[in-house]
N, C-alpha and C positions, 0 to 999 in steps of 0.2 A: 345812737351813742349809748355807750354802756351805764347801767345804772351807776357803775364806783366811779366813773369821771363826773358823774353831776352831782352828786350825794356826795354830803362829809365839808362843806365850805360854810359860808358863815350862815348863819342863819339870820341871823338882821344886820346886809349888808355893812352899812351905814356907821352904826352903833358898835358893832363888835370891831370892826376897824377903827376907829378910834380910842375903842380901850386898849388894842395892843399898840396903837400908836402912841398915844401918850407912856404907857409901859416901859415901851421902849427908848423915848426919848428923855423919860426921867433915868434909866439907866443909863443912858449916856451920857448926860449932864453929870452923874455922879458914876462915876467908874469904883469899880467892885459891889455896887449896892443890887441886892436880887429883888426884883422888883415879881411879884404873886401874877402869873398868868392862867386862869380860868380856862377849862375846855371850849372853846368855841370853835375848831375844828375837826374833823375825823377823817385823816387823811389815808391814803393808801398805805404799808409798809413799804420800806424801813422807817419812812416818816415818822414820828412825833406830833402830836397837837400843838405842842409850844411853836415847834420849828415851822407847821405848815401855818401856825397863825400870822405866824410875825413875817412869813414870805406873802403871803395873804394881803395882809395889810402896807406893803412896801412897794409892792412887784406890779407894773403894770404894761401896756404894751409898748410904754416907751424906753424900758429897763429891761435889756438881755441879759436873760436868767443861763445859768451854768449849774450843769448839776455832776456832782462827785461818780466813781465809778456805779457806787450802790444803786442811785435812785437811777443813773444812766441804765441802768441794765433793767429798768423796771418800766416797763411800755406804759402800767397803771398809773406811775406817779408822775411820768410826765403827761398823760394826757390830765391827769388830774391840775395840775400846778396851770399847765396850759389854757386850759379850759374855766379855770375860776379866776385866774390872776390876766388872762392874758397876754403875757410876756411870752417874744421870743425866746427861743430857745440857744444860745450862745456855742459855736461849735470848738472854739478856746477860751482858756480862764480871760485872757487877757481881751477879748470882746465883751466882756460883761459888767454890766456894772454890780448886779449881785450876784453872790453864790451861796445854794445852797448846798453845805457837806453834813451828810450822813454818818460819813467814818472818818472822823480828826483825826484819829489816830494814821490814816492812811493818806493823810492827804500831801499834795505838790507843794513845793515852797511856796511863801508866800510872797514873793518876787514876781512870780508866772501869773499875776493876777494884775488887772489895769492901775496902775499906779497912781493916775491922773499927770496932770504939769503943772511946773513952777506958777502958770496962769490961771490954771483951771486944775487945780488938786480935788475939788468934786469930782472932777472925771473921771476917779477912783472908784474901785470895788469895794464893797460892804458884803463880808464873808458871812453866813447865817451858820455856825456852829452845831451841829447836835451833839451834846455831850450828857452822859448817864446821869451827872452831877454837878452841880456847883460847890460841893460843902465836903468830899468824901476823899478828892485828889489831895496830891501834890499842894504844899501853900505858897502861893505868889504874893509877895509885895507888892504894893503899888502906892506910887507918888504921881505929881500933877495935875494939871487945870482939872477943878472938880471934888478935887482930895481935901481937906483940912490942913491934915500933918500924912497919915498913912491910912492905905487902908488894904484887907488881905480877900483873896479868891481862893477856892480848891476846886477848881474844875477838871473833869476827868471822862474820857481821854482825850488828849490835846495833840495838837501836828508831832512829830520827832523834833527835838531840837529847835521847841516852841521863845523859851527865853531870849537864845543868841536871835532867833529870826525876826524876833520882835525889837532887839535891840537894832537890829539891822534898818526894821519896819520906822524904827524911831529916828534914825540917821538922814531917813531920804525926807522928813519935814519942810514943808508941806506938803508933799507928795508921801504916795503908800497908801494903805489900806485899812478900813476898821474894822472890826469881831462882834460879832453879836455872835452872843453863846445863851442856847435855847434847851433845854431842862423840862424834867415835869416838875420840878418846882418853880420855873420860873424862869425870866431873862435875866444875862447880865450885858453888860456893854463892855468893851475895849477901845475906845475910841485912840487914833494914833499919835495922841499926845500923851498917852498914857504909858509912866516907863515899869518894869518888871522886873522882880528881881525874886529868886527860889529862895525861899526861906531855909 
């Protein structure tokens, strides 16, 4: 096995998986809030450390992993994701329970993604975002479980026609999907109760 599949994963299993767990779950308890993610992996290109962290700490081989054109086209990152996370590999959005996308900007509706059911809405997908930015884009509102009164994101770049899709993503409650959006500065969470609106 090549040295870049086993190289670049967490270095104290255990310990670093839990700091991007909790990370992540405090971002989603509070939606818009950037919560500080620390290098703790070094993963192949196009990958990100934030992004390979928080798939890292999620991803295991009971959760069919889907990966975007980018990292699909890169032999390296999937044996890398494979080989640390052990997640199958998902051969459509809609077999998977997470995804990780490289390129928002390029990505499939988010409808093509496992939805979950009126009984089982877990059985939804948890999208892992890479996005250049949290603070630099576009600024979204956000109201909902989690919120105060408001609270605002600028992440960048995000799917085409992220607003309306999200308003859509909001309709089908409780079913749909939630966003982690993964940064070198850090996570943010979308969870699907969370509504948006372009500033």
């Amino acid at each position: 096995m090549e040295a870049q599949t086993i190289e670049g994963g967490f270095g104290n299993p255990v310990f670093d998986a839990q700091i991007v767990f909790r990370a992540v779950m405090d971002a989603m308890a509070r939606p818009g809030s950037v919560r500080p993610m620390p290098v703790l992996a070094r993963p192949p290109a196009p990958l990100c450390p934030s992004t390979a962290a928080v798939a890292l700490a999620l991803c295991d081989h009971d959760t069919p992993l889907w990966l975007d054109t980018f990292p699909q086209a890169s032999p390296a990152v999937k044996s890398w994701l494979g080989f640390h996370t052990g997640a199958p590999m998902a051969r459509t959005p809609d077999e998977a329970l997470f995804a990780v996308v490289a390129a928002p900007g390029e990505l499939i509706s988010l409808d093509n993604f496992a939805q979950g059911t009126q009984e089982y809405p877990d059985r939804s997908a948890t999208l892992i975002l890479q996005v250049e930015t949290l603070s630099a884009g576009s600024r979204l509102l956000l109201e909902g479980p989690g919120i105060e009164k408001a609270a605002s994101l600028s992440p960048s770049p995000l799917p085409r026609h992220f607003v309306e899709q999200w308003k859509q993503n909001n309709q089908r409650f409780p079913r749909g999907v939630d966003v982690i959006l993964a940064a070198p500065e850090g996570v943010a969470c979308l969870p699907r109760t969370t509504r948006i609106q372009e500033a």
